[in-house]
C-alpha positions in Angstrom: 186.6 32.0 1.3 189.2 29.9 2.8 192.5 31.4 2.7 195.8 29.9 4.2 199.1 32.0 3.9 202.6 30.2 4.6 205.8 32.2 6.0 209.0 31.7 7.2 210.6 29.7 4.1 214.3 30.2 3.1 217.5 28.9 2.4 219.8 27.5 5.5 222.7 25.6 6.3 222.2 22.2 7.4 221.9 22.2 10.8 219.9 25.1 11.4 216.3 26.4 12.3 213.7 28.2 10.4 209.9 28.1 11.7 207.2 28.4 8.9 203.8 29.8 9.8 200.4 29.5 8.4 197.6 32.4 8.9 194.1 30.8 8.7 190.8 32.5 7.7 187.7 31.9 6.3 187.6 28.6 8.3 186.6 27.9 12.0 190.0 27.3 12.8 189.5 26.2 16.4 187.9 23.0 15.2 190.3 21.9 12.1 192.8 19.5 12.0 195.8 21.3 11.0 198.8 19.7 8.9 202.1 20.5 7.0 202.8 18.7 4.2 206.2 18.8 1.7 206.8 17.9 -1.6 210.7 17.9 -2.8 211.3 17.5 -6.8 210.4 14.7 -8.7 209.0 13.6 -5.4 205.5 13.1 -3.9 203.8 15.2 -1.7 204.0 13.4 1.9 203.0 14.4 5.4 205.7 16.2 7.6 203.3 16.7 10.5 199.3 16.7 11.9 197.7 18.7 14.4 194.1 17.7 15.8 191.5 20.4 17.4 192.7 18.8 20.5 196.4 19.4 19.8 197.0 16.0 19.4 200.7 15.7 16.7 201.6 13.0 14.5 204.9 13.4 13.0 206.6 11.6 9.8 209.2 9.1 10.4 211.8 11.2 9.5 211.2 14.4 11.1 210.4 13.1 14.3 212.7 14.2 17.4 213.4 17.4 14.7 210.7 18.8 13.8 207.4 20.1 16.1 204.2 21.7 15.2 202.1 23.8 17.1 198.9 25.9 16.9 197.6 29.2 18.5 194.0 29.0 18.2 193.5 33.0 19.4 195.4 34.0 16.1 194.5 31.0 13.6 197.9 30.3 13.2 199.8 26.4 12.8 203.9 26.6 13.1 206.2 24.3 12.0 209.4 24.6 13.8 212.3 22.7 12.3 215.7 22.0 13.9 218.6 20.2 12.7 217.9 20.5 8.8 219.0 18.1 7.1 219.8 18.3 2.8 216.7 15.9 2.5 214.4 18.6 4.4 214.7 20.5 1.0 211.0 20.9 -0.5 208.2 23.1 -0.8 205.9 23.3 2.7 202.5 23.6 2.3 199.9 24.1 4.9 196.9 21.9 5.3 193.5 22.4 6.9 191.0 19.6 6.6 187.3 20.3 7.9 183.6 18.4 7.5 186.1 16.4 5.0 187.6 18.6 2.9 191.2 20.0 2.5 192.3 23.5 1.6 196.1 24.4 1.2 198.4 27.2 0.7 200.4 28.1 -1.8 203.1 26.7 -0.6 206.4 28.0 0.7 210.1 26.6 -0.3 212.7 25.7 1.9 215.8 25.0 1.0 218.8 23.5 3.3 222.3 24.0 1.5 225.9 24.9 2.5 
């Protein structure tokens, strides 16, 4: 059974740093493509940032030069580390793993950017 667990969610001023973490098991983790994705109210869920096997990133428009995501194959893990928050940043991250075409996710975890 696939499981992926998000951490590191909270509530900071704009401006500031948080780094979200997803735990992998149940999945070959060496040879997924890794993602984060958000989804803010009333909003879609988009793509924030991808991760090949290789390490290859892809960021979205508007996280680029803010945002960068990272994986430690030896402990399954994907990060997301996030500078300068912005207001708009605010939304629930989930973790994506996509492998021999399909996707799992996490449950999610929310981040909020507020003063």
């Amino acid at each position: 059974q696939v499981q992926l667990v998000e951490s590191g969610g909270g509530l900071v001023q704009p401006g500031g740093s948080l780094r979200l973490s997803c735990a992998a098991s149940g999945i070959i983790f060496s040879i997924a493509a890794m993602g984060w994705y958000r989804q803010a109210p009333g909003k879609q869920r988009e793509l924030v940032a991808g991760i090949t096997f290789r390490g290859s990133t892809n960021y979205a428009d508007s996280v680029k030069g803010r945002f960068t995501i990272s994986r430690d194959n030896r402990k399954n893990t994907v990060y997301l580390q996030m500078n300068s928050l912005k207001p708009e940043d605010t939304a629930v991250y989930y973790c994506n793993g996509k492998l021999g075409g399909v996707d799992y996710w996490g449950q999610g975890t929310q981040v909020t950017v507020s003063s």
